[in-house]
C-alpha positions in Angstrom: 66.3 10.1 94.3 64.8 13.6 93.5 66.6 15.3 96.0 69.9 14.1 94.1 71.2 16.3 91.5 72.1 14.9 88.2 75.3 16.7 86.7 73.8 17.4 83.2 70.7 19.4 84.8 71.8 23.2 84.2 71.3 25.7 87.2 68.6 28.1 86.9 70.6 31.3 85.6 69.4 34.8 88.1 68.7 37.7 86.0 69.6 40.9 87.4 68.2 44.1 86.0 70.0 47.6 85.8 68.1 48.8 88.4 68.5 45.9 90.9 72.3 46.1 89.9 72.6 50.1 90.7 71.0 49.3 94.6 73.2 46.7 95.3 76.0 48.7 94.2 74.8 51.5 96.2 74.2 49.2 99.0 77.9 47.9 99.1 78.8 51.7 98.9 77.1 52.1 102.1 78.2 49.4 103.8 81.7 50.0 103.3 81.5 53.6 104.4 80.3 52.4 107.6 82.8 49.9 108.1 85.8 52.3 107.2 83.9 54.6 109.9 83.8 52.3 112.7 87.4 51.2 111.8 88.6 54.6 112.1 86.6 55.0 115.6 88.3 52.0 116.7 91.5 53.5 116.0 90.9 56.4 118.0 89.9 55.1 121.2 92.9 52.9 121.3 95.9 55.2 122.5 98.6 54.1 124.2 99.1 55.7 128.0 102.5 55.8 128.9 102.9 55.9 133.1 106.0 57.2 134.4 106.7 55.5 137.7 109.7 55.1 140.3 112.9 52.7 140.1 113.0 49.5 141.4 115.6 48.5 144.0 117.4 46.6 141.7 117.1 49.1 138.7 118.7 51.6 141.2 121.4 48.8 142.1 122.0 48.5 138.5 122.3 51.9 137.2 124.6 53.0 140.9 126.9 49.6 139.8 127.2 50.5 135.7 128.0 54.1 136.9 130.3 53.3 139.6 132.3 50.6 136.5 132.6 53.5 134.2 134.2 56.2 136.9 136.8 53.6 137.9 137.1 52.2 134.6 137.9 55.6 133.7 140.3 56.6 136.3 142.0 53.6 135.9 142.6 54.3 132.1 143.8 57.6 132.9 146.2 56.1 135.4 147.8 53.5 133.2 148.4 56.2 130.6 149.6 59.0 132.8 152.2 56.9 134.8 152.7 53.6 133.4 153.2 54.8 129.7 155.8 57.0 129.5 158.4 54.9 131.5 158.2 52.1 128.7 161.1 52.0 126.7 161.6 51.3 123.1 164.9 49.2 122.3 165.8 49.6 118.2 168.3 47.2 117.3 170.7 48.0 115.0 
């Protein structure tokens, strides 16, 4: 029943001089110097690499069929308003 603690008992309160306060201040100084340096050394080494390679077969087959939509598509547009347009009429009744 030792080993149990009774709730009343206080804890022990640490006393921490000036001096012992200063160190540990300078120690977490320190310490988080050195992490914000190997952070930053991280960063560094991890650069992204960008390859430049060839088209696929089916990237070519894409980009060849979206061209070849917009040059008819285009024509076609042209046609209809060169030809088709001007022989509509517009009947105003009176």
């Amino acid at each position: 029943m030792d080993s149990q603690l009774n709730p009343n008992q206080e804890e022990p309160q640490i006393q921490i001089t000036p001096e012992q306060l200063e160190q540990m201040k300078m120690m977490a100084k320190q310490q988080a110097i050195q992490q914000a340096l190997q952070q930053r050394q991280i960063q560094q080494q991890s650069k992204v690499v960008y390859v430049r390679r060839n088209l696929t077969v089916a990237e070519v087959i894409v980009v060849f069929a979206i061209s070849c939509g917009l040059v008819f598509g285009i024509q076609a547009s042209w046609n209809f308003a060169t030809n088709l347009l001007p022989k509509i009429e517009i009947k105003v009744n009176q």
